[in-house]
N, CA and C atoms as a LAMMPS dump frame, in Angstrom:
ITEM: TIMESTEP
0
ITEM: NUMBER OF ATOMS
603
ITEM: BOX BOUNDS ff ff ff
-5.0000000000000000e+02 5.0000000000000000e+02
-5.0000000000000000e+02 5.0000000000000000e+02
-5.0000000000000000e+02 5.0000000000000000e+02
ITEM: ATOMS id mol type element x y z
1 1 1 N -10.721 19.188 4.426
2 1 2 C -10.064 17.983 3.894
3 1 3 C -8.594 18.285 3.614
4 2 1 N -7.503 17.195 3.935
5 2 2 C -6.374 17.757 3.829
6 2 3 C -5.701 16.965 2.506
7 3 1 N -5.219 17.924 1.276
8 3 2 C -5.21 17.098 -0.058
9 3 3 C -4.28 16.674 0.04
10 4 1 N -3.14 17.235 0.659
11 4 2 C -1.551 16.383 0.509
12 4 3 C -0.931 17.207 1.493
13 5 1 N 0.164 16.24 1.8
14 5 2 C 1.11 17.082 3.087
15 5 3 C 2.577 16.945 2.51
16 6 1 N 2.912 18.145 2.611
17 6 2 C 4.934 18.188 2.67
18 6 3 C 5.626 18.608 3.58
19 7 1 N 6.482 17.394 3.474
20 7 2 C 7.748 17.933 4.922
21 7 3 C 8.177 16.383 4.891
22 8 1 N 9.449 16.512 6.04
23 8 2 C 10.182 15.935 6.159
24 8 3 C 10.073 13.992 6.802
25 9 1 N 10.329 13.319 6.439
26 9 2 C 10.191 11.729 6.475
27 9 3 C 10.465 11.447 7.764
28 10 1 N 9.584 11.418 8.649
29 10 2 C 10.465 11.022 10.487
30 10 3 C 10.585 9.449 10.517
31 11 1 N 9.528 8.724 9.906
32 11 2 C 9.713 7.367 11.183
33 11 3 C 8.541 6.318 9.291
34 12 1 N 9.773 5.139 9.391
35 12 2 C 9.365 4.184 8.113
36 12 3 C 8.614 3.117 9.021
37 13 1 N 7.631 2.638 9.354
38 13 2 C 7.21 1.042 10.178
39 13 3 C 5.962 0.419 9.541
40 14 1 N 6.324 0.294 8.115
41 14 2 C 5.174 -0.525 7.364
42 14 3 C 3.848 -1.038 8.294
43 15 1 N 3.037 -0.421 7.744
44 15 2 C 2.275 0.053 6.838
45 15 3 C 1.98 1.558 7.471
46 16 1 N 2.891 2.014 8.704
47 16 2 C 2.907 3.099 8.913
48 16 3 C 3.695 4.524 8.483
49 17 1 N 3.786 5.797 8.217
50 17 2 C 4.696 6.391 8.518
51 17 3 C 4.4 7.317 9.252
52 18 1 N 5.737 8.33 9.741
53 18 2 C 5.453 9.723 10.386
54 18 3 C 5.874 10.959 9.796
55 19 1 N 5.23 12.208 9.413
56 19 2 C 5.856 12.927 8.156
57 19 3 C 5.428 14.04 9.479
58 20 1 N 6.38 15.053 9.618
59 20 2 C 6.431 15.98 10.235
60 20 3 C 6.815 17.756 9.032
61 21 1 N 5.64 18.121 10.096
62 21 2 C 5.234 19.361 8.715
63 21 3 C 5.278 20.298 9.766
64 22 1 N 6.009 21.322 9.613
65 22 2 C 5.956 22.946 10.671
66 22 3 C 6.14 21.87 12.403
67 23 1 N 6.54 21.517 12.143
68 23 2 C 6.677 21.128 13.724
69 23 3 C 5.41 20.198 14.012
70 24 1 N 4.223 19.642 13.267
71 24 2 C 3.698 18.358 13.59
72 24 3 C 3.915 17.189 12.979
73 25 1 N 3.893 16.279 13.582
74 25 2 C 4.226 15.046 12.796
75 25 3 C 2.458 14.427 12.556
76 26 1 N 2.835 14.113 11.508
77 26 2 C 1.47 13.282 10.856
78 26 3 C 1.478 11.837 11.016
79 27 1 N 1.094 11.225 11.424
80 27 2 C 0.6 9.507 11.621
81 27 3 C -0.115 9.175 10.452
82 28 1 N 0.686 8.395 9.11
83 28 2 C -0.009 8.333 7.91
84 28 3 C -0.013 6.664 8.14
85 29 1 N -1.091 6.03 7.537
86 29 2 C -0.955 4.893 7.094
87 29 3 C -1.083 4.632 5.349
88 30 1 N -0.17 3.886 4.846
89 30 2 C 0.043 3.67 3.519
90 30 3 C 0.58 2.665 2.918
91 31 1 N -0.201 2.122 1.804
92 31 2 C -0.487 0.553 1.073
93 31 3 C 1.353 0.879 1.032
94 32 1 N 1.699 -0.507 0.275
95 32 2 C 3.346 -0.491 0.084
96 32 3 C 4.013 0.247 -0.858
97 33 1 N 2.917 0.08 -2.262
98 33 2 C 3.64 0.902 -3.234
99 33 3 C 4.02 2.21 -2.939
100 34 1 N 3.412 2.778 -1.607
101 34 2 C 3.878 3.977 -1.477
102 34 3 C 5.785 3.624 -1.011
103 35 1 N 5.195 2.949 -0.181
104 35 2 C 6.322 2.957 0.682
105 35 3 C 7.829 2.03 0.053
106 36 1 N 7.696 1.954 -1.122
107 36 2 C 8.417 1.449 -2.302
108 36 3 C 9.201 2.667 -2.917
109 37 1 N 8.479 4.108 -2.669
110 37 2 C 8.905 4.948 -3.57
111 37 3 C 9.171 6.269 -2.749
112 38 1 N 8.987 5.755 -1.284
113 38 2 C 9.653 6.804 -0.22
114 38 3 C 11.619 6.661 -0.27
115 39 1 N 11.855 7.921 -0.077
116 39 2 C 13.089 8.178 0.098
117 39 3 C 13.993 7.551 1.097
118 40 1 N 14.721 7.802 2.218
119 40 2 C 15.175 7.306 3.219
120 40 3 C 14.597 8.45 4.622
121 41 1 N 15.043 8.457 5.751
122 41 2 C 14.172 9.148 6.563
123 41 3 C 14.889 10.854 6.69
124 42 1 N 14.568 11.223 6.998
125 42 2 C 14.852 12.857 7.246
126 42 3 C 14.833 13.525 5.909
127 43 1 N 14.447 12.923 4.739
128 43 2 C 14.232 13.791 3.565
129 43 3 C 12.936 14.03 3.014
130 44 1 N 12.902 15.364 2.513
131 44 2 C 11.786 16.082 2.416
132 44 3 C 10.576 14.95 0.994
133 45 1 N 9.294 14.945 1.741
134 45 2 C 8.277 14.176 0.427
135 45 3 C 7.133 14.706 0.905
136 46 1 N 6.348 14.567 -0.48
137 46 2 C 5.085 14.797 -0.745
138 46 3 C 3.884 13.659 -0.432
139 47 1 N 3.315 13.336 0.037
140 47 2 C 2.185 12.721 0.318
141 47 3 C 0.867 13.108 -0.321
142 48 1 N 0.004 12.604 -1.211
143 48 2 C -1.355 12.615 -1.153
144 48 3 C -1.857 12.07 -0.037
145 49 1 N -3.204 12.615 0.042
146 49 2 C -3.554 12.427 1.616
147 49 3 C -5.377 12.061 1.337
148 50 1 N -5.633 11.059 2.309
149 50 2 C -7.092 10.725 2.422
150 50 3 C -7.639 10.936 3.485
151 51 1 N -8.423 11.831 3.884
152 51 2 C -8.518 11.382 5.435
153 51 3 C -10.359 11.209 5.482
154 52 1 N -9.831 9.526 6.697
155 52 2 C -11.038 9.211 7.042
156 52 3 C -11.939 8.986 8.389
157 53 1 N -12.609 9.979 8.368
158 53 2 C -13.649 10.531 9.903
159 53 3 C -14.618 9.368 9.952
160 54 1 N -13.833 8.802 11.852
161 54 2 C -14.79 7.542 12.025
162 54 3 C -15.2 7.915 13.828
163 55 1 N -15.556 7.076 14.146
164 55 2 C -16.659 7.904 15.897
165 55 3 C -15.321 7.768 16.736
166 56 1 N -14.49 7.035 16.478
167 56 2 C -13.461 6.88 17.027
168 56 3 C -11.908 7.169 16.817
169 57 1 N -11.766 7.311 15.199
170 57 2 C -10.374 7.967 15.503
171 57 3 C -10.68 8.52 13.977
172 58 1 N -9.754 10.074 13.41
173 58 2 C -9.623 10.351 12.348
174 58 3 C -8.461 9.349 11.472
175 59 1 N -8.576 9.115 10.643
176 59 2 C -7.311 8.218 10.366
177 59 3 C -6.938 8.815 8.408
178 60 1 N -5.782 9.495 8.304
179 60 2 C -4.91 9.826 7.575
180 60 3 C -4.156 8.762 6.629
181 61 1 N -4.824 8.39 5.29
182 61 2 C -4.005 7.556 4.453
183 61 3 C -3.005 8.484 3.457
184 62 1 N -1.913 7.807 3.122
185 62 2 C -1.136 8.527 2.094
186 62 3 C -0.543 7.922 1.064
187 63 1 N -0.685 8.285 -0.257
188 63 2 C 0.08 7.778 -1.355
189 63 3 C 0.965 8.772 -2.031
190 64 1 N 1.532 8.107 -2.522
191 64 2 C 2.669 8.322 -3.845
192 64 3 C 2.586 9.612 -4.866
193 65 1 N 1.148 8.89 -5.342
194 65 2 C 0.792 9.133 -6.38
195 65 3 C -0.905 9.358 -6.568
196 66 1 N -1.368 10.574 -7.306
197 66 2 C -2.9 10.644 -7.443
198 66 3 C -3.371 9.601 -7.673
199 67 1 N -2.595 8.967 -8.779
200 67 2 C -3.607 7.458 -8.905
201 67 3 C -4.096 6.495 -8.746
202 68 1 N -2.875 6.635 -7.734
203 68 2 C -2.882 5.442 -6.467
204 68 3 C -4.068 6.052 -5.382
205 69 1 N -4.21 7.033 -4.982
206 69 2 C -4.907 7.516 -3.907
207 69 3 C -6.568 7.521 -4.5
208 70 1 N -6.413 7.698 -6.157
209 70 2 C -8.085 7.977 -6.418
210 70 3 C -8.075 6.368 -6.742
211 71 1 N -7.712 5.912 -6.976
212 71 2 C -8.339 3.916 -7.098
213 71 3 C -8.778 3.334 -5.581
214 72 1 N -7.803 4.076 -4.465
215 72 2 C -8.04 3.675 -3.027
216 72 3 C -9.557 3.97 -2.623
217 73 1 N -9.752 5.421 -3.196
218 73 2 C -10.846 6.063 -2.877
219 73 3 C -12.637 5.48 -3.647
220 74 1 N -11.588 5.133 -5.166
221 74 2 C -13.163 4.237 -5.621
222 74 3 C -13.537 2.832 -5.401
223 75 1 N -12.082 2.18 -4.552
224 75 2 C -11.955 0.897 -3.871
225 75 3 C -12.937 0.95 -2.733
226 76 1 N -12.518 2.203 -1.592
227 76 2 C -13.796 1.919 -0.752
228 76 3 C -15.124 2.03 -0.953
229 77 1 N -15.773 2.701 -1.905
230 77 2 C -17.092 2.479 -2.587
231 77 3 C -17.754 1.41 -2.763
232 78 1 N -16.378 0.518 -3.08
233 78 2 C -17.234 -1.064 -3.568
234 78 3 C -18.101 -1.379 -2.284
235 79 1 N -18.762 -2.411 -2.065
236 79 2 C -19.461 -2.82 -1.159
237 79 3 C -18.882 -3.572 -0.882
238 80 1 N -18.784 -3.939 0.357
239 80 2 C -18.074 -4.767 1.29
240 80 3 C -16.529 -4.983 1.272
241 81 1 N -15.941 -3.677 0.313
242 81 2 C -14.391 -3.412 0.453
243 81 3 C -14.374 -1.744 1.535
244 82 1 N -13.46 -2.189 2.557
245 82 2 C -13.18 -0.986 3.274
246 82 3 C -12.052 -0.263 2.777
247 83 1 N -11.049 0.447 4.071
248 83 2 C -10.313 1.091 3.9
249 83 3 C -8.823 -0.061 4.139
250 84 1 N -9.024 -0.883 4.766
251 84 2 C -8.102 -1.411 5.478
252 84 3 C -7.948 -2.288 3.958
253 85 1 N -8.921 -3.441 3.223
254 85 2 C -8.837 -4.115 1.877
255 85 3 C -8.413 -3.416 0.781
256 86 1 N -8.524 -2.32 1.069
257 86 2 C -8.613 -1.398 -0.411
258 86 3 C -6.629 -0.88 -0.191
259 87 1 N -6.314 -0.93 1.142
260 87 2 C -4.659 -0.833 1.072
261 87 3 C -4.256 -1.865 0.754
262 88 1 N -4.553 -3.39 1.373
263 88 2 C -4.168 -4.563 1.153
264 88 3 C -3.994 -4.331 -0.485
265 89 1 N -5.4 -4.094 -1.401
266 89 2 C -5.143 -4.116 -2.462
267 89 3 C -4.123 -3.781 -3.106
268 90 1 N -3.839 -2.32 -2.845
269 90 2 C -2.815 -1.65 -3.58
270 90 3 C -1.567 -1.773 -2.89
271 91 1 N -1.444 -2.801 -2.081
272 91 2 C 0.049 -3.147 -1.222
273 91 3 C 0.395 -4.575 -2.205
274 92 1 N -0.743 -5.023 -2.594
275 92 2 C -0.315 -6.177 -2.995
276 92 3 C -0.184 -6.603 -4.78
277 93 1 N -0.922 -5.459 -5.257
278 93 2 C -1.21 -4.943 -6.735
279 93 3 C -0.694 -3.781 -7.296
280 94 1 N -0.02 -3.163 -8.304
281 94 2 C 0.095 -1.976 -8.608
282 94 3 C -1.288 -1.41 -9.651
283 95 1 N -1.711 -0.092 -9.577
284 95 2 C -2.82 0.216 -10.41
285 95 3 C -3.025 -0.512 -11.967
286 96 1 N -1.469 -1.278 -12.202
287 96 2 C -1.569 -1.321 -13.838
288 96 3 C -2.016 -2.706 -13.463
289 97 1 N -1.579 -3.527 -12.255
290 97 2 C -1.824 -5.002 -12.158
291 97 3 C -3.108 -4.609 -12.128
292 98 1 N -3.631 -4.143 -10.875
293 98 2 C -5.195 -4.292 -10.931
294 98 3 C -5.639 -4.094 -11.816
295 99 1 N -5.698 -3.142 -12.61
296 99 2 C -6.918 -2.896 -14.088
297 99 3 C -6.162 -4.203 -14.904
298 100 1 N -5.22 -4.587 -14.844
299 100 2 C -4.829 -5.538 -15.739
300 100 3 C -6.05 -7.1 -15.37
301 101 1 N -6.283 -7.229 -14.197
302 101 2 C -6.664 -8.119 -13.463
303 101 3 C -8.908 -7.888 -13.502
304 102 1 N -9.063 -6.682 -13.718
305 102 2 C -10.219 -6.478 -13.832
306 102 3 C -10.572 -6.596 -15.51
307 103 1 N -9.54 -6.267 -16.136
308 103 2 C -9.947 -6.529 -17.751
309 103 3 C -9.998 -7.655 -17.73
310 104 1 N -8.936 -8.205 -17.218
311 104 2 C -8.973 -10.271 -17.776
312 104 3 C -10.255 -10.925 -16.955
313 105 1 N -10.753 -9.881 -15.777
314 105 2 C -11.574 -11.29 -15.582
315 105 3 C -11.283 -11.992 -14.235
316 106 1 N -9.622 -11.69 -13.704
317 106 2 C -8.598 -12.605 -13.266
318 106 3 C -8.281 -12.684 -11.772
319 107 1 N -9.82 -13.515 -11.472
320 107 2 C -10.558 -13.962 -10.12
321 107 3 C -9.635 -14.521 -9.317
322 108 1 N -8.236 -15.494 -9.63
323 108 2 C -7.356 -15.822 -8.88
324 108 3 C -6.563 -15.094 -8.455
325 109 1 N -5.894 -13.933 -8.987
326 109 2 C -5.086 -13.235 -8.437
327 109 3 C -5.736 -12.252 -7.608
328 110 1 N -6.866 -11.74 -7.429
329 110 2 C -7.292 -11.18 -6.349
330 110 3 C -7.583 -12.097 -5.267
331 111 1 N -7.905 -13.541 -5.84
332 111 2 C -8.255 -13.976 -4.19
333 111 3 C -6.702 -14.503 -3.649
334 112 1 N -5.986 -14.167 -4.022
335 112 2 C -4.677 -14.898 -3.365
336 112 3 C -4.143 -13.589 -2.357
337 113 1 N -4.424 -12.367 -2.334
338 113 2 C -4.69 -11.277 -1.687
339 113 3 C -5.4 -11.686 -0.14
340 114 1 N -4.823 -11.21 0.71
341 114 2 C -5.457 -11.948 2.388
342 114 3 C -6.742 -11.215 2.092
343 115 1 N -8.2 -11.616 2.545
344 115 2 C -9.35 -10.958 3.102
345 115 3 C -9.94 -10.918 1.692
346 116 1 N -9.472 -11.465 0.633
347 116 2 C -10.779 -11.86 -0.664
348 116 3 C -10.787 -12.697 -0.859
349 117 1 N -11.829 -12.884 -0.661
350 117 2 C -12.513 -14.464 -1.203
351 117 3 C -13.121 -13.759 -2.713
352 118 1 N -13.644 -15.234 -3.075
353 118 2 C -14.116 -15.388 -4.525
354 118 3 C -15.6 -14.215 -4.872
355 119 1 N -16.057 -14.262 -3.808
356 119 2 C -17.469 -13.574 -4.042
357 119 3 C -17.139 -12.252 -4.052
358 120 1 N -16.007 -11.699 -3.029
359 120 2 C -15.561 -9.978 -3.014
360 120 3 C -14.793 -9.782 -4.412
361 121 1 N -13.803 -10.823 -4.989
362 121 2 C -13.107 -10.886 -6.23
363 121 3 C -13.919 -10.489 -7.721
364 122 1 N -15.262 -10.905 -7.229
365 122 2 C -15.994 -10.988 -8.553
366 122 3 C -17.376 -9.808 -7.981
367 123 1 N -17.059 -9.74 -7.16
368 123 2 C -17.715 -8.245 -7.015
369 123 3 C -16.831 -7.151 -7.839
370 124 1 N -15.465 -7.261 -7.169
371 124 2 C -14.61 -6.269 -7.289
372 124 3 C -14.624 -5.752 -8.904
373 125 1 N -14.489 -7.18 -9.83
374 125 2 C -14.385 -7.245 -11.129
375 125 3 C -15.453 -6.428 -11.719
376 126 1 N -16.581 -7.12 -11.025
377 126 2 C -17.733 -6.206 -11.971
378 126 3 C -17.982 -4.923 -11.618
379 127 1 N -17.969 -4.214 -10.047
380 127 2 C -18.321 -2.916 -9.627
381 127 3 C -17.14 -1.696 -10.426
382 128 1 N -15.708 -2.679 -10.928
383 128 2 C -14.77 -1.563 -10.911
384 128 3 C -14.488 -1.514 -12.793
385 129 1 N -15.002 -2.656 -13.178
386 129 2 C -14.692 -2.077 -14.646
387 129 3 C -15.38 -1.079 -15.064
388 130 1 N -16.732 -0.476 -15.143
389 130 2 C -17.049 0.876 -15.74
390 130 3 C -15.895 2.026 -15.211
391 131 1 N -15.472 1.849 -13.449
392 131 2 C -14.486 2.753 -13.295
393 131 3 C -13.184 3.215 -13.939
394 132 1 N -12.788 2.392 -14.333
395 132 2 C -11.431 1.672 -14.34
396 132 3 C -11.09 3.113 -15.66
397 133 1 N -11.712 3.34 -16.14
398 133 2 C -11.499 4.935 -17.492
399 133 3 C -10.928 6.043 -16.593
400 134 1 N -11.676 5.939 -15.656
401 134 2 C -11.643 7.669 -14.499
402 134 3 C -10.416 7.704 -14.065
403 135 1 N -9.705 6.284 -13.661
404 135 2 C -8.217 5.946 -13.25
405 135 3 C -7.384 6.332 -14.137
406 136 1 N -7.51 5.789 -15.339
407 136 2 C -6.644 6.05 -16.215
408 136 3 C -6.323 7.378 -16.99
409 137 1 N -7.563 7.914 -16.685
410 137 2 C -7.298 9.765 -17.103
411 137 3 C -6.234 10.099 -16.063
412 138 1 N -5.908 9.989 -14.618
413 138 2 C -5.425 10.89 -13.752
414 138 3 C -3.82 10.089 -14.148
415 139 1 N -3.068 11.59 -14.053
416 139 2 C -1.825 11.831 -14.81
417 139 3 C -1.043 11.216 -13.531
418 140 1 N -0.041 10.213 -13.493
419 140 2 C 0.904 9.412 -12.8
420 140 3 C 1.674 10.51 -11.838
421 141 1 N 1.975 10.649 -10.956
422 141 2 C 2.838 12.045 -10.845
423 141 3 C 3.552 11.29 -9.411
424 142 1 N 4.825 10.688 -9.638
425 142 2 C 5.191 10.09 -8.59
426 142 3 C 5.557 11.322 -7.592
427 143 1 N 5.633 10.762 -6.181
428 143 2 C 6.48 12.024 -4.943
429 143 3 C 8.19 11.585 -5.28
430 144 1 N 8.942 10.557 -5.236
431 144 2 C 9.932 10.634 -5.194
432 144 3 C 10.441 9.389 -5.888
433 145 1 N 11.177 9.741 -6.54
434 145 2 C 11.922 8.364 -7.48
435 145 3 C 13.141 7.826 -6.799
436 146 1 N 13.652 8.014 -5.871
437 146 2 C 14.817 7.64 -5.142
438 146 3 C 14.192 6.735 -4.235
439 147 1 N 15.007 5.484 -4.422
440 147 2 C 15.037 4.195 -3.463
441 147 3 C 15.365 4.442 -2.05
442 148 1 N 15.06 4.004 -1.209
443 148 2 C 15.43 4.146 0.488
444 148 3 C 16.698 3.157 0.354
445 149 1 N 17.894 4.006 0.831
446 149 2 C 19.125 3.289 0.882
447 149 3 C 19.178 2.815 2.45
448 150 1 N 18.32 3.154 3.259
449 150 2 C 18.327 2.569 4.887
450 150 3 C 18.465 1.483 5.248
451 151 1 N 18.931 1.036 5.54
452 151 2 C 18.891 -0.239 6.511
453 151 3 C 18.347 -0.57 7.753
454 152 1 N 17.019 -1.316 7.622
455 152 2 C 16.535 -1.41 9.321
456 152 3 C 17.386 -2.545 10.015
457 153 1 N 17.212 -2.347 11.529
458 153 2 C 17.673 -2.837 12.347
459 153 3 C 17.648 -4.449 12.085
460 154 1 N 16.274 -4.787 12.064
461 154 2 C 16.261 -5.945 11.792
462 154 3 C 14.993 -5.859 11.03
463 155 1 N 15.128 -6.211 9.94
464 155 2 C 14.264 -5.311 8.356
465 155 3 C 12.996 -6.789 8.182
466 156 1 N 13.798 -8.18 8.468
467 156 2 C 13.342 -9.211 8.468
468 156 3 C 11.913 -9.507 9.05
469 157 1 N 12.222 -8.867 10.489
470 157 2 C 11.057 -8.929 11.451
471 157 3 C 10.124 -7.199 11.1
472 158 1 N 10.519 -6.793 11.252
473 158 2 C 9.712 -5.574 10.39
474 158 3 C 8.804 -6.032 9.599
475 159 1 N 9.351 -6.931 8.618
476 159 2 C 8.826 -6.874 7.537
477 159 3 C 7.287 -7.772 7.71
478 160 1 N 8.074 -8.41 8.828
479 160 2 C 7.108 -10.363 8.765
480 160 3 C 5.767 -8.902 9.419
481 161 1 N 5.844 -8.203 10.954
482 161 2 C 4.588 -7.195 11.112
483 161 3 C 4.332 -6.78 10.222
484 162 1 N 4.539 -5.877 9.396
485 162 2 C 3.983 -5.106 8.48
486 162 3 C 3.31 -6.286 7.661
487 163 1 N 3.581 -7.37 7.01
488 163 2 C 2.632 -8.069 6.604
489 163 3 C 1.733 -8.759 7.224
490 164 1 N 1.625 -8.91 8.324
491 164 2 C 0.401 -8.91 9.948
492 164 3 C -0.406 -7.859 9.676
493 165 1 N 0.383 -6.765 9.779
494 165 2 C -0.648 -5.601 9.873
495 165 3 C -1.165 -5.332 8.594
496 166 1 N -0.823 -6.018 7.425
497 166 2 C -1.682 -6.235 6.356
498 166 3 C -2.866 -6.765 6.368
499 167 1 N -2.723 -7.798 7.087
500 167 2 C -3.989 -9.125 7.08
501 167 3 C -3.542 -10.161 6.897
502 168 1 N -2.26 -11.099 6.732
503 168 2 C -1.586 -12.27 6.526
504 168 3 C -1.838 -12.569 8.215
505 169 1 N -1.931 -13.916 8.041
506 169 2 C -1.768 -14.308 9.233
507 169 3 C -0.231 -14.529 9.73
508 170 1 N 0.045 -14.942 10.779
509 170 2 C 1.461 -14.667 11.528
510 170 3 C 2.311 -15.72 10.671
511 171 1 N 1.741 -16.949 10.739
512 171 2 C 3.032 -18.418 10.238
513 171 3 C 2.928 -17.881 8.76
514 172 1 N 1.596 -17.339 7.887
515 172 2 C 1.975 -16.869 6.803
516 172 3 C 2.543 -15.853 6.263
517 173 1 N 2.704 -14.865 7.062
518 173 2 C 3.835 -14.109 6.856
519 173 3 C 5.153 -14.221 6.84
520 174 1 N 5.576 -15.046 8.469
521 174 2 C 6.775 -15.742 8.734
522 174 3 C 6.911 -16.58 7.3
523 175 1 N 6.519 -17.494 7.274
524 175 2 C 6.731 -18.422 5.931
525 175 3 C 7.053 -17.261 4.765
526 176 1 N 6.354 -16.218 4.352
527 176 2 C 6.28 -15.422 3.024
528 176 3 C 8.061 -15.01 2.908
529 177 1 N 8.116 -14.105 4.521
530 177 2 C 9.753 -13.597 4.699
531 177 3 C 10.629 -14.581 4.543
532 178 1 N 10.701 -15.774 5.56
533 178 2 C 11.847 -16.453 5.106
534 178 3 C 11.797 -17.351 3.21
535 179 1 N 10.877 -17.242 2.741
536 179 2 C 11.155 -17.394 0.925
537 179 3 C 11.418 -16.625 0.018
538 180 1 N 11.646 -15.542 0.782
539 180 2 C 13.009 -14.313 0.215
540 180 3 C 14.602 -14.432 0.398
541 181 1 N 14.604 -14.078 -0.413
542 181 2 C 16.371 -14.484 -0.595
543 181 3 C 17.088 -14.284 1.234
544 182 1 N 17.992 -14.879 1.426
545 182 2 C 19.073 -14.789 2.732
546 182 3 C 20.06 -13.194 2.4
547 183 1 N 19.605 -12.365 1.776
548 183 2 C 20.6 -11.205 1.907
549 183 3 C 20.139 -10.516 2.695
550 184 1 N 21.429 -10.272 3.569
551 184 2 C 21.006 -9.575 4.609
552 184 3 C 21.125 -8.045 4.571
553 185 1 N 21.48 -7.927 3.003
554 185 2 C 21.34 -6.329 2.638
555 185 3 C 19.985 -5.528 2.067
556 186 1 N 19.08 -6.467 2.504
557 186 2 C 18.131 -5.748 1.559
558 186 3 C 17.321 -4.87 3.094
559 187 1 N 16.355 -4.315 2.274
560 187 2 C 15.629 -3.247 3.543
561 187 3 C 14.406 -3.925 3.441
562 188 1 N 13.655 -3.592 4.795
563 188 2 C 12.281 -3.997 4.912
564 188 3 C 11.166 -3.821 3.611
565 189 1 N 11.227 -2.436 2.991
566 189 2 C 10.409 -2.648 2.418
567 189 3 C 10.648 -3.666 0.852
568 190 1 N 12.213 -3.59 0.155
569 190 2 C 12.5 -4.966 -0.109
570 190 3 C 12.072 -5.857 -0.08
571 191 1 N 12.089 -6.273 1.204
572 191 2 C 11.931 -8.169 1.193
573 191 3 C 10.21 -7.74 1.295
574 192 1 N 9.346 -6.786 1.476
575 192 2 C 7.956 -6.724 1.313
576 192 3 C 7.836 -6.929 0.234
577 193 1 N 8.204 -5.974 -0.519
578 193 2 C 7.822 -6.355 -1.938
579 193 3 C 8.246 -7.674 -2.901
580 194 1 N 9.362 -8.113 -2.822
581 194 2 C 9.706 -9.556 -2.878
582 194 3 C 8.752 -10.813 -2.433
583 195 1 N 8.414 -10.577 -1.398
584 195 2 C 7.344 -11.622 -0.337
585 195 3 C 6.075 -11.326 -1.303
586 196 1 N 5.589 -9.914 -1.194
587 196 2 C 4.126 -10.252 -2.208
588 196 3 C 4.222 -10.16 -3.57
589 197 1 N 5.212 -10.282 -4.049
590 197 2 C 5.206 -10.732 -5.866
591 197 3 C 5.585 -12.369 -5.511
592 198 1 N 6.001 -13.036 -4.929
593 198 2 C 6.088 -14.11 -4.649
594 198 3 C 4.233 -14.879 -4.804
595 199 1 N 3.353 -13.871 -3.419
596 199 2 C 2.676 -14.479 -3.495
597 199 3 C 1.615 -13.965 -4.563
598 200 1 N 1.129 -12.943 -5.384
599 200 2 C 0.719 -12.32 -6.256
600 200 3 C 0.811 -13.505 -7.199
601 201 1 N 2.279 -13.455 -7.72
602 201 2 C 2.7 -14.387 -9.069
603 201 3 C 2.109 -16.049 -8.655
């Protein structure tokens, strides 16, 4: 099992990255909050690492932060939440929203999340509150506190895929990006996070 990887930041393409270690590059996929708290590219970060063995491909998740990575991990447990919902989750929630959202009860803000409906919402609620203690023991330990000063090419359209490759459908993504502000200085993962506190709130 590989617990975490370090080395250098190659390639940002929400909800993907590429982290190259001794001369391999790693193909990570990772919810947003990670990718909120990645650096800019060619600088050195830490990754927690999940990896999950399927008949068809190994597939490598990465977070931030332990706590982010062990909520991912008791996310796929639930029944009928995978790997792919359980990023949505934490792309679209931070650990404090979610437990905030499992104490209250607070069935709407998970289903406004693409791919929950009401019945997975109130699964979620009840399977994860006994958990929700085990989360809160593991000590916060961010990889990097520096903002990505990058600028993508065209950060706009980036952004609208990466929320595709969330689970939004296409006009609802398109729609999410353009109800972010017109600055054309912000970076992809920016107007991501802008777009889903938009739709979160």
């Amino acid at each position: 099992m590989i617990g975490f990887l370090k080395g250098k930041l190659v390639l940002k393409a929400p909800p993907f990255l590429v982290l190259e270690v001794n001369g391999v590059g790693y193909e990570v996929e990772a919810p947003m909050t990670t990718f909120y708290a990645l650096p800019a590219v060619n600088e050195e970060i830490l990754l927690y690492t999940h990896l999950a063995i399927r008949e068809d491909a190994h597939i490598l998740y990465g977070f931030s932060t332990e706590r982010d990575r062990l909520l991912f991990r008791t996310l796929v447990k639930v029944n009928g939440v995978g790997a792919k919902l359980a990023l949505i989750i934490l792309s679209g929630l931070s650990v404090e929203q979610f437990q905030q959202c499992i104490q209250d009860n607070d069935v709407p803000s998970l289903v406004r999340l693409p791919g929950i409906g009401k019945k997975t919402a109130e699964r979620l609620i009840i399977e994860m509150r006994d958990r929700l203690s085990a989360i809160g023991d593991v000590k916060m330990s961010s990889v990097h506190d520096v903002a990505s000063n990058q600028i993508a090419s065209n950060p706009k359209q980036e952004a609208t895929s990466a929320l595709i490759a969330l689970g939004y459908k296409p006009q609802d993504a398109s729609r999410m990006i353009q109800s972010v502000s017109k600055d054309d200085a912000l970076t992809c993962e920016e107007i991501i996070r802008y777009a889903l506190q938009g739709v979160v709130r």
